[in-house]
Each structure stands twice: as C-alpha cells, then as structure tokens.
N, C-alpha and C positions, 0 to 999 in steps of 0.2 A: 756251422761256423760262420760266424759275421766275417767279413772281410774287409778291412779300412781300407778305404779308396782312396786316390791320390790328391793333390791340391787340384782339382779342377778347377782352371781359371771360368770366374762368372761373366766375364766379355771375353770377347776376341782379342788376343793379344797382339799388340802390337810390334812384337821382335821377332812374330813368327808370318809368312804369307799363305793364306790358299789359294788353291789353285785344282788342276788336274791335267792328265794327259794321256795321249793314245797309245798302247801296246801295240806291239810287234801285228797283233788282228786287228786292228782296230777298235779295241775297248776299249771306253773311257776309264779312269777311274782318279778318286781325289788325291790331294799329292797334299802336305804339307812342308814348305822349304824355309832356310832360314841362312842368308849371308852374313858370314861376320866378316869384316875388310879386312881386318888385321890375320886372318886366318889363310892358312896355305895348303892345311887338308880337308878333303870331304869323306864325309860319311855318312854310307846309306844305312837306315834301319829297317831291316825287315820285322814286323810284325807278326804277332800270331793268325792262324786263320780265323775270321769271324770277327775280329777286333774293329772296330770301326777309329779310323785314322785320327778323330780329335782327342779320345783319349790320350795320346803320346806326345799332347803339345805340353805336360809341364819337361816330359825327357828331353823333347827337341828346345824347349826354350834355355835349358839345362846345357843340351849338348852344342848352341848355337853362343855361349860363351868362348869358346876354344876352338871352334868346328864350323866349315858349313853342312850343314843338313839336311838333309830331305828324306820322307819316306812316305808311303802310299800305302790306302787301302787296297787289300789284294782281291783279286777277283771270285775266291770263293761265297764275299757277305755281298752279292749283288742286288742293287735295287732295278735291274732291266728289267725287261720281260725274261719267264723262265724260260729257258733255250732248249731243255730238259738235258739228254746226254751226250749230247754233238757238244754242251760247252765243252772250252778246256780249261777241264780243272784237276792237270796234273802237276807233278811235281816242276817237270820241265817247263811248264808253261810260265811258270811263278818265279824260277831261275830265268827265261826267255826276257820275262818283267825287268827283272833287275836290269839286264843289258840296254832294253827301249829306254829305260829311267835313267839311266846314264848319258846314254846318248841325247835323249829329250833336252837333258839340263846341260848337254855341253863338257864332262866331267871324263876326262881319258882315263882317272883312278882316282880310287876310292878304299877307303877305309868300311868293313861291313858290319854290323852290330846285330845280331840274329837273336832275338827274346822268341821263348817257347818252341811252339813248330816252325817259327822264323828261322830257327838257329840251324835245321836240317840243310832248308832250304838255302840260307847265308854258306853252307858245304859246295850243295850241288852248283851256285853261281860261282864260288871262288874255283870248284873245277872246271869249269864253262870257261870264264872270264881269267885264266889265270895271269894274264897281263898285264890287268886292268885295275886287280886288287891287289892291298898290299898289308894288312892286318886284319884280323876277325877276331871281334867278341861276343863269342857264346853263353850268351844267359840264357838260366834254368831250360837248358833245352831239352824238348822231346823227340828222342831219335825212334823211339819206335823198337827195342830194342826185346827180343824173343825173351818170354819168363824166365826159360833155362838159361839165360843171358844175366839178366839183371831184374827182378822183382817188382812187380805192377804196383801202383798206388793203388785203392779204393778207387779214387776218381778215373784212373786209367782202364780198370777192368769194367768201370761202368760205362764209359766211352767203346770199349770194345765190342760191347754188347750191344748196342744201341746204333750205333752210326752204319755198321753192315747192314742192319735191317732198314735204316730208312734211306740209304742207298740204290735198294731194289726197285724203289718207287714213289713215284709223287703220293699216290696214293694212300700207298704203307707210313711213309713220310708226316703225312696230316693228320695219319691215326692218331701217331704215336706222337705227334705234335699235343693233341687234343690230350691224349692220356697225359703227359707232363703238364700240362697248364692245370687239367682235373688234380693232379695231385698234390698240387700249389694252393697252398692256403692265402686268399686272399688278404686276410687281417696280418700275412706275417708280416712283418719289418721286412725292405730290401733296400738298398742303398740305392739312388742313381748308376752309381758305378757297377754294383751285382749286377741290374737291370744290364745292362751294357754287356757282361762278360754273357748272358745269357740269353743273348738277341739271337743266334744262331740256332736254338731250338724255340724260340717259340712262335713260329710258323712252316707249316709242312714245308715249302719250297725252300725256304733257309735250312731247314733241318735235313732236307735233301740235299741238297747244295755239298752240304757239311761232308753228308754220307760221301757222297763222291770222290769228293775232295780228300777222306781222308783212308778211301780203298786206295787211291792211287799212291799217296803217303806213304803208308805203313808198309808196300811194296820195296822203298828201298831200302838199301844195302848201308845202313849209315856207316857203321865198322870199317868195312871195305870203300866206303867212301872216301873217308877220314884218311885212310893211308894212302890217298894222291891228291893230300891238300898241303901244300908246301909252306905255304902262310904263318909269318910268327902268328901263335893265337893264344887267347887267355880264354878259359873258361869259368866262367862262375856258376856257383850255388848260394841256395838261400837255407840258413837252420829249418824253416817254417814253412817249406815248400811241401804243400798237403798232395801236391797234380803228379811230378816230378821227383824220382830220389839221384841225389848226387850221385850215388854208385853209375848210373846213367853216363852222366858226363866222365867220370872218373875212366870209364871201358873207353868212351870216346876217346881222351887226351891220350891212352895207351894206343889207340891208332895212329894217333896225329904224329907227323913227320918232325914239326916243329914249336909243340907245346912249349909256351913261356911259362905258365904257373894256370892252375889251379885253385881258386881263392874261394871261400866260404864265409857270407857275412848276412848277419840279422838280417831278419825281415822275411816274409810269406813270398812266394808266386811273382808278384807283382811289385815287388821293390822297385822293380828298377822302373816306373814307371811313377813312381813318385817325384814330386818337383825337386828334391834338395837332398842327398843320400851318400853313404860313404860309398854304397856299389856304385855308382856311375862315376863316382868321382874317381875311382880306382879303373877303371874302363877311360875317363877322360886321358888320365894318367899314360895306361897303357896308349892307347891308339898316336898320341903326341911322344911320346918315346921319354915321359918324366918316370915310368917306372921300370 
C-alpha cells in the first residue's frame, strides 16, 4: 500500500522554530516550538516512536494557528552513540520527557495531543503530571491491547514478531536489519515520507532501539491506566487506519473517567499529520473548548 505523505514544507518555515533541549538525564533531543501571541493555551504533541520531529511541522504549523506548541523527538530514534541497554527507553522515561519539556519552556499546563504510541504515553504523563494537564487528544492510538482484548492489525502482529527478537541484541538486531533491506526491492517506488516512517528498521542499532523501546511499551497496563486519567479527552480514529483498529480506542474511552466523544473521520494512520484536515481541525476545536 502506497501511503500519501503529508504537505512537507520544501524550506524551513518560518511560523515554526527549532531548537532542542535537555531531559531530566541529560539527553539532548530536538524540539520544534511555535508562539502564537494571541493564544493562551499550550500544547504539547507527543509523537510516535521512531518518527523524526520535522515530519510534524505541517501539524505544528496547523496547531500554532490557535495554540502554542511544541513537540520533541523522543529518545527512542537516537542519533548518539549506542548506549546499548543502560539507555532509558522506557515508558516512564518518555512520560519523565514530557515533564523536563514543560518545565524547559516555562509552561505550568498544557493541553496534550498523543498520535499513535504517543497517545499511550500522552496516559502515563497526564497520570504523572495531573496538575499540570488539562485536555488530551488521542489519535489512532496504539495501546498495546492483549488479542483476547481487541484484534491485531496485519501490521501489528508483524511488529510483534520482530521487535522482541531485535531487542535481544545489537547483533540479532543488524541481522534482521540486513534481512529487511534484502527483502526490499530496490526499483520500488517509496515516497520521502515512507522512507521516514521506516528509518527505525533500517539499521541494526535503530532497529534495536525500537526493540527495546517497545518490550518496555507493550508492558503497560493501558485499560487500567486509562481509569486514573481524569482529563476531558477526545479520542479519534481514521476509516483507513491499516496499523491500528478503532475497537482499540473504543475499549480505551470505556476506561476513561472522562471521555468527551469518540469521533471517526477519513483518512489513513497518518491524517493527522497532514497540513490542513477536518481531524485536527476537530482536535483544534476540542482542546480551545469550540466543540
């Protein structure tokens, strides 16, 4: 399946800044923020893992209409040296994130926008911070939720397979690095933007990385999470989400204490990641209190 990628801006735009900044360990990582003056709430977006943070500048230039903004590469797509399993690339670490990124920019509360395995993580910080946060929207999120639960995608049970084994090891990691690129036709068609969602496997350390990052993941408790998040929150789905099935979120808002609505609208995976869209605009809506 070809996957239409978003408006990628061909310069650096100018309504958005970069930047980066130091976590709670002292790890760098890049930050993309955007003030708008007239605006009086912020909101942080947490990202998927592996996603590299300029893909989300047509969202943030999107959400830096009504909003200020900011969101960060997360420490699982790291370009350091590999640290091997002393890093931390647990859940808590990534919720830990959100807190230093608040505090970095000066921001007492914030509004949270969690896309994909963001949207778990957007859980564990609003139970962390619940002082701090004051709305959450959950797009196509992946909570990780048992088969007997709710139903794997394609995509999902090939991820399960995969990410445990190159977890075990740098080693096993570059194998199985090398066996996906072998089994990549080089003449196919891939967009810039594919290329991007699939930086994470194509080399051993990132592919490791991933592994890690996503044993620690799959460990929590999202269900049980969800019923000590007090937070008004809106959850979305997309018709065309190949990764992710709505029933997913659907189990979630049945935990949540304070579900607004549950809304389902066109578009693949990656909607919300496009420059100009009814989903965000429905999430603008919600997080500013027009809907």
């Amino acid at each position: 399946m070809t996957i239409q990628p978003p408006d990628l801006p061909c310069t650096e735009r100018r309504d958005l800044f970069r930047t980066s900044f130091a976590s709670f360990d002292g790890k760098v990582m890049p930050v993309i923020q955007a003030t708008n003056g007239m605006a009086d709430r912020n909101v942080v977006v947490i990202l998927p893992f592996g996603l590299r943070v300029h893909v989300a500048e047509p969202l943030c230039a999107r959400l830096a209409r009504d909003l200020n903004v900011i969101t960060w590469q997360g420490r699982s797509l790291s370009d350091d040296r590999f640290a091997g399993n002393d890093e931390r690339l647990t859940p808590e670490s990534h919720a830990r994130d959100v807190e230093a990124l608040l505090d970095w920019a000066g921001n007492d509360r914030c509004d949270i926008i969690g896309f994909c395995s963001g949207a778990g993580i957007a859980l564990l910080a609003a139970a962390r911070l619940a002082d701090r946060v004051e709305r959450l929207a959950l797009v196509c999120g992946e909570f990780m939720l048992e088969p007997a639960q709710c139903p794997r995608s394609s995509f999902q049970q090939e991820v399960d397979r995969l990410l445990p084994l190159a977890a075990q090891g740098l080693d096993l990691a570059e194998m199985l690095s090398e066996k996906l690129s072998v089994g990549r036709n080089p003449s196919d068609e891939r967009s810039d933007f594919e290329a991007k969602l699939a930086e994470p496997f194509t080399t051993g350390k990132h592919l490791h990385r991933h592994g890690l990052n996503y044993i620690g993941y799959r460990q929590v408790d999202f269900p049980a999470l969800a019923e000590t998040v007090p937070h008004p929150t809106l959850l979305i789905s997309t018709h065309d989400d190949q990764q992710v099935f709505s029933e997913s979120s659907r189990l979630i808002g049945a935990a949540l204490p304070n579900l607004r609505d549950h809304r389902t609208f066109p578009g693949d995976h990656y909607e919300i990641l496009r420059a100009d869209n009814a989903l965000t605009d429905a999430v603008v809506d919600f997080l500013i209190d027009r809907a």
